[in-house]
C-alpha positions as CSV (number, residue, x, y, z in Angstrom):
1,X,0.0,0.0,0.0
2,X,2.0,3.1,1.2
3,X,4.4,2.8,-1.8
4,X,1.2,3.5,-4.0
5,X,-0.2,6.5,-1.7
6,X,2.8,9.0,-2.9
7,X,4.0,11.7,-5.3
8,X,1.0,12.6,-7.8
9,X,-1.4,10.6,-6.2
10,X,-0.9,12.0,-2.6
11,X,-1.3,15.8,-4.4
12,X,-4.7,14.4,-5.9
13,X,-6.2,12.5,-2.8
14,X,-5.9,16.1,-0.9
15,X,-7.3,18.0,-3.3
16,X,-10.0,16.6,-3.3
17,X,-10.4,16.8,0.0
18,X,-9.3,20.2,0.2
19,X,-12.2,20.9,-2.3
20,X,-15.0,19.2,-0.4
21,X,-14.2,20.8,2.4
22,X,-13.9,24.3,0.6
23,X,-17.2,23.4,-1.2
24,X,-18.7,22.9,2.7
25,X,-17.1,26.0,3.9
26,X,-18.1,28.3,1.0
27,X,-21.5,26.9,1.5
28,X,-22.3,26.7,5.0
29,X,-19.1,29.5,6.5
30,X,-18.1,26.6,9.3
31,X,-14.4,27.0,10.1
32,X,-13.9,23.9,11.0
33,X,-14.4,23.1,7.1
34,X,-12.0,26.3,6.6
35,X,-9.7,24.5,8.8
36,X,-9.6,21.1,7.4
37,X,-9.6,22.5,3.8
38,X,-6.1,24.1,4.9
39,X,-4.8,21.0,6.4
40,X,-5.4,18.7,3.0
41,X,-4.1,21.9,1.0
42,X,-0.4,21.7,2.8
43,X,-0.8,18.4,2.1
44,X,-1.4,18.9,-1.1
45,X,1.7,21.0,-1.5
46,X,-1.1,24.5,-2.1
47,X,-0.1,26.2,1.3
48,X,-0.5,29.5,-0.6
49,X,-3.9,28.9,-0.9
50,X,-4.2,27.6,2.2
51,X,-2.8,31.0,3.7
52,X,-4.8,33.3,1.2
53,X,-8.2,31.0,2.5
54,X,-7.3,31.7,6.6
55,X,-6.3,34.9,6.2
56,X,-9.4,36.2,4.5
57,X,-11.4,34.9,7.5
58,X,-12.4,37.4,10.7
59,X,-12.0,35.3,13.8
60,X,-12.5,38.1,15.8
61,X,-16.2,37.1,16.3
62,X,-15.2,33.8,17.6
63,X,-15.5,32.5,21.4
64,X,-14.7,28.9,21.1
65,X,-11.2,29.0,22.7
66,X,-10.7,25.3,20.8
67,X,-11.7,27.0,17.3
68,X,-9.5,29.9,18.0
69,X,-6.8,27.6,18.9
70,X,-7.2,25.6,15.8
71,X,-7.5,27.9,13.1
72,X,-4.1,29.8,14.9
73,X,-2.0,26.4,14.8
74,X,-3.5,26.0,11.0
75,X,-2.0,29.3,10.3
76,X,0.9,29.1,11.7
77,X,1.4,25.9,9.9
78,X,0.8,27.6,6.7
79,X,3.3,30.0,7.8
80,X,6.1,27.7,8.6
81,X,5.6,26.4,5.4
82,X,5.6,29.5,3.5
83,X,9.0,30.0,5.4
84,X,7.4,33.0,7.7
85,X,9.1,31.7,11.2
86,X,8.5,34.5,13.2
87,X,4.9,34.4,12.5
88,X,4.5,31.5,12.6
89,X,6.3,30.6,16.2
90,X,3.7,34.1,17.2
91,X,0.8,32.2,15.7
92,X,1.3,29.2,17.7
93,X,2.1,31.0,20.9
94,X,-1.3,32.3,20.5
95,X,-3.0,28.9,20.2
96,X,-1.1,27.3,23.3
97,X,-1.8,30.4,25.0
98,X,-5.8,29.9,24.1
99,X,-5.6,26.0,25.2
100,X,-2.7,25.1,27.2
101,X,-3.9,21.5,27.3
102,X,-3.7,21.1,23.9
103,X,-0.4,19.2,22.1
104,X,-0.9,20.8,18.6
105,X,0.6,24.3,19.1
106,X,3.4,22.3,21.4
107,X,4.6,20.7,18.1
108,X,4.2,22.8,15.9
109,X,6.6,25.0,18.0
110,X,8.6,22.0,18.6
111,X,8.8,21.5,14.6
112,X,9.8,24.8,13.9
113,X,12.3,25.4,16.3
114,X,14.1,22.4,15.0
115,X,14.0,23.5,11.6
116,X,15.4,26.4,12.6
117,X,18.2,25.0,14.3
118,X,16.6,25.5,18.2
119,X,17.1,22.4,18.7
120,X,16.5,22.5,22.8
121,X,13.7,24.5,22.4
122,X,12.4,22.8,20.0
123,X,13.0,19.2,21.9
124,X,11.2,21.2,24.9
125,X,8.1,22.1,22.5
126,X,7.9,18.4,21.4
127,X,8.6,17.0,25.0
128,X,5.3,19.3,26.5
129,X,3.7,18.3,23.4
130,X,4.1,14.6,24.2
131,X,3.1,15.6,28.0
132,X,0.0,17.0,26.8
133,X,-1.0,13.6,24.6
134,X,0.7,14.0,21.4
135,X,0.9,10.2,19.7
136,X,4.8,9.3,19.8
137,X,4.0,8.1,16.4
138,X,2.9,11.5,15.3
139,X,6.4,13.3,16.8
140,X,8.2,10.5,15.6
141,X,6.8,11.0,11.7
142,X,7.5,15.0,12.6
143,X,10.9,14.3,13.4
144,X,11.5,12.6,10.2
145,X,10.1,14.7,8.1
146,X,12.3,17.8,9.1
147,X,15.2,15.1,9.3
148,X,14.6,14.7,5.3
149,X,14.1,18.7,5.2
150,X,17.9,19.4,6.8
151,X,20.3,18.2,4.3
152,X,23.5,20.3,5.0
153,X,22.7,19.9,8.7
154,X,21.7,16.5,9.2
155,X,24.6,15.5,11.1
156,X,24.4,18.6,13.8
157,X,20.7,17.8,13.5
158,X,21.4,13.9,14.6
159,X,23.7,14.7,17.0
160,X,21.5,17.6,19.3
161,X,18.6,14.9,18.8
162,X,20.8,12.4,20.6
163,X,22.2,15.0,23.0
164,X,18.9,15.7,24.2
165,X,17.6,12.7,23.8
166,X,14.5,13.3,20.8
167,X,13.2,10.6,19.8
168,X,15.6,7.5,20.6
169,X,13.6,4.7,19.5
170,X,13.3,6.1,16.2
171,X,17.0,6.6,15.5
172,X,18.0,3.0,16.7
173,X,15.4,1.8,14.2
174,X,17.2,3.5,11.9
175,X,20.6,3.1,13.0
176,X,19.9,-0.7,13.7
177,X,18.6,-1.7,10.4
178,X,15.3,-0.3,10.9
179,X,13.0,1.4,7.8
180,X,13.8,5.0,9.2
181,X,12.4,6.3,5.6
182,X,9.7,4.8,5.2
């Protein structure tokens, strides 16, 4: 299975489902549709959309805390991909400060902070995020991705992992013959 679910096929599966939910949203105004339509657009590698769509909705209306919190970490997820760090670490600041409880701003602070070579802060983000419920499958899959992402620093990258002790188990898959790429 997974081998088939990649490239071209991957971009296609999301957009559709970025387009239902988009369809729902334009039709009924429910941000979670807005919310879940930018999540399968980042996936389907259309993060400027995704940014154009959140940032032409008012929140300011809004009193769900969750829903606040949601569409901030969405955001700032579009922003990290668009490159936009500060904004994005601000967006996400915003959301854990909304829910505290909540693991989803945790890693994405924890993601972008490694990526941007804060790699204590960043294992801090992920270690609250796990704290707060975050599956270790989820960091773990996190982890690699931004591994994949570093190529001139994989090696610093590696090594503050293993100084601060990120994510263990999945480097002695990987460095035991496990399928770390996969």
């Amino acid at each position: 299975g997974s081998q088939f679910f990649s490239g071209k096929v991957k971009i296609k599966f999301y957009r559709t489902e970025a387009d239902f939910y988009l369809r729902n949203y334009q039709k009924n105004q429910d941000l979670w549709s807005a919310i879940n339509a930018s999540s399968a657009l980042r996936k389907a590698e259309a993060s400027k959309e995704a940014e154009i769509l959140l940032e032409g909705i008012k929140i300011e209306h809004i009193t769900n805390k969750k829903l606040i919190s949601a569409y901030l970490t969405t955001l700032g997820g579009v922003k990290r991909d668009e490159k936009k760090v500060t904004i994005a670490i601000e967006l996400a600041t915003n959301a854990h400060e909304n829910i505290p409880e909540d693991y989803r701003p945790c890693t994405l602070l924890g993601a972008v902070h490694m990526e941007t070579g804060g790699y204590e802060l960043g294992y801090e983000w992920y270690s609250k995020a796990k704290k707060r419920g975050a599956p270790e499958r989820a960091i773990n899959d996190d982890l690699k991705k931004i591994l994949k992402k570093l190529n001139n620093n994989s090696d610093t990258f590696i090594f503050s992992f293993l100084k601060y002790g990120i994510a263990i188990t999945l480097f002695s898959l990987w460095i035991f013959g496990g399928n770390f790429w996969n």
